[in-house]
C-alpha positions as CSV (number, residue, x, y, z in Angstrom):
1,X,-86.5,41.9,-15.2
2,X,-87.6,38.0,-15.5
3,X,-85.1,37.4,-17.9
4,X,-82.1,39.5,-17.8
5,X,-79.7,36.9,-17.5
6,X,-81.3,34.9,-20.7
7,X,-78.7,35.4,-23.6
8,X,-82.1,34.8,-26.1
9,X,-83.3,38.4,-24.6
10,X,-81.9,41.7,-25.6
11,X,-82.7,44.7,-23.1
12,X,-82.9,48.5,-23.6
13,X,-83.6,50.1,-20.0
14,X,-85.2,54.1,-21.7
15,X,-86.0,56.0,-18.5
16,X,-88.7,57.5,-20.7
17,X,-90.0,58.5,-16.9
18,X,-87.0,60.7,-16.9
19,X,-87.8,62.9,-19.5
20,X,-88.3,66.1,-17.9
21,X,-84.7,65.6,-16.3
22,X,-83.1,64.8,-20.0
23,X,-84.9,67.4,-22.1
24,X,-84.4,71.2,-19.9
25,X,-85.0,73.0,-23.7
26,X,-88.1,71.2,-25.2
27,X,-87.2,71.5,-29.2
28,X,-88.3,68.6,-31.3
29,X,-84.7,68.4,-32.0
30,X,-84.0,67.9,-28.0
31,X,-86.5,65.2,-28.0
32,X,-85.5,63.5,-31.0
33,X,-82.1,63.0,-29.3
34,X,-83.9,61.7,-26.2
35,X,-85.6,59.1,-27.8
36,X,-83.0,58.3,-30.2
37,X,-81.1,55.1,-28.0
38,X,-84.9,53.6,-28.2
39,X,-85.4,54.2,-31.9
40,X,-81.6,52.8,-32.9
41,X,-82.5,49.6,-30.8
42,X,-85.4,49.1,-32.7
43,X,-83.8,49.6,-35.8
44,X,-81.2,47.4,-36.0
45,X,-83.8,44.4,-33.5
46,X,-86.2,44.9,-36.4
47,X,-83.7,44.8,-39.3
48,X,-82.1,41.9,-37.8
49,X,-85.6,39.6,-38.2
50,X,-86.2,40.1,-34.1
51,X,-89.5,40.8,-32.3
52,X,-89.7,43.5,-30.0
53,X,-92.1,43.9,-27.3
54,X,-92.3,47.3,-25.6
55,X,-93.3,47.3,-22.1
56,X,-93.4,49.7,-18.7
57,X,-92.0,48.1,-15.8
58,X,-93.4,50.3,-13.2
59,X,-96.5,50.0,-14.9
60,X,-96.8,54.2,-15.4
61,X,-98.7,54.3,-18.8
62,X,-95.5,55.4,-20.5
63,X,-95.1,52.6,-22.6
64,X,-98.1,54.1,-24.7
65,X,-95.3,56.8,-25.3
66,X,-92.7,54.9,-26.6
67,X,-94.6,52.9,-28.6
68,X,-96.5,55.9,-30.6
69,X,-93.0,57.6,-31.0
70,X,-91.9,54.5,-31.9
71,X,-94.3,53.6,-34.6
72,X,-94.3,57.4,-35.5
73,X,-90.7,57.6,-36.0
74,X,-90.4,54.1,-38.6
75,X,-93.4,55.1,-40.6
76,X,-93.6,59.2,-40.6
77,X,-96.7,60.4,-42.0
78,X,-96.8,62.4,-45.7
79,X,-98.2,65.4,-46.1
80,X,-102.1,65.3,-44.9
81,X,-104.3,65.1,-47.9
82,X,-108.1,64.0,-48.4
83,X,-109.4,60.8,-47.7
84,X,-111.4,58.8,-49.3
């Protein structure tokens, strides 16, 4: 990590790779806990005034995970209903 020893940078290391290991039940309720660390970080970053960029070290395609959970999870959806 380029900057892990810069105090401007906050880190949250989610093994989001890991998941099958974490989650042996797979209950929206077990997954909701999984991804919970991620969603408190971004929580308090974002109610603090902070940017937060969401990125896969390894590169795996797994960031498009967190970020949809992510986004899913601070702006839940209502009931569908018609468009237009």
């Amino acid at each position: 990590m380029k900057f892990k020893n810069d105090p401007s940078f906050k880190y949250l290391v989610f093994p989001i790779g890991k998941w099958r290991k974490h989650i042996q039940i797979r209950t929206a309720e077990k997954v909701g806990e999984f991804f919970k660390p991620l969603f408190d970080f971004l929580d308090a970053e974002l109610a603090a005034g902070e940017c937060v960029l969401i990125h896969c070290l390894t590169g795996a395609h797994l960031v498009e995970t967190a970020g949809i959970a992510s986004l899913v999870s601070a702006a839940p959806l209502s009931e569908p209903g018609p468009v237009g």
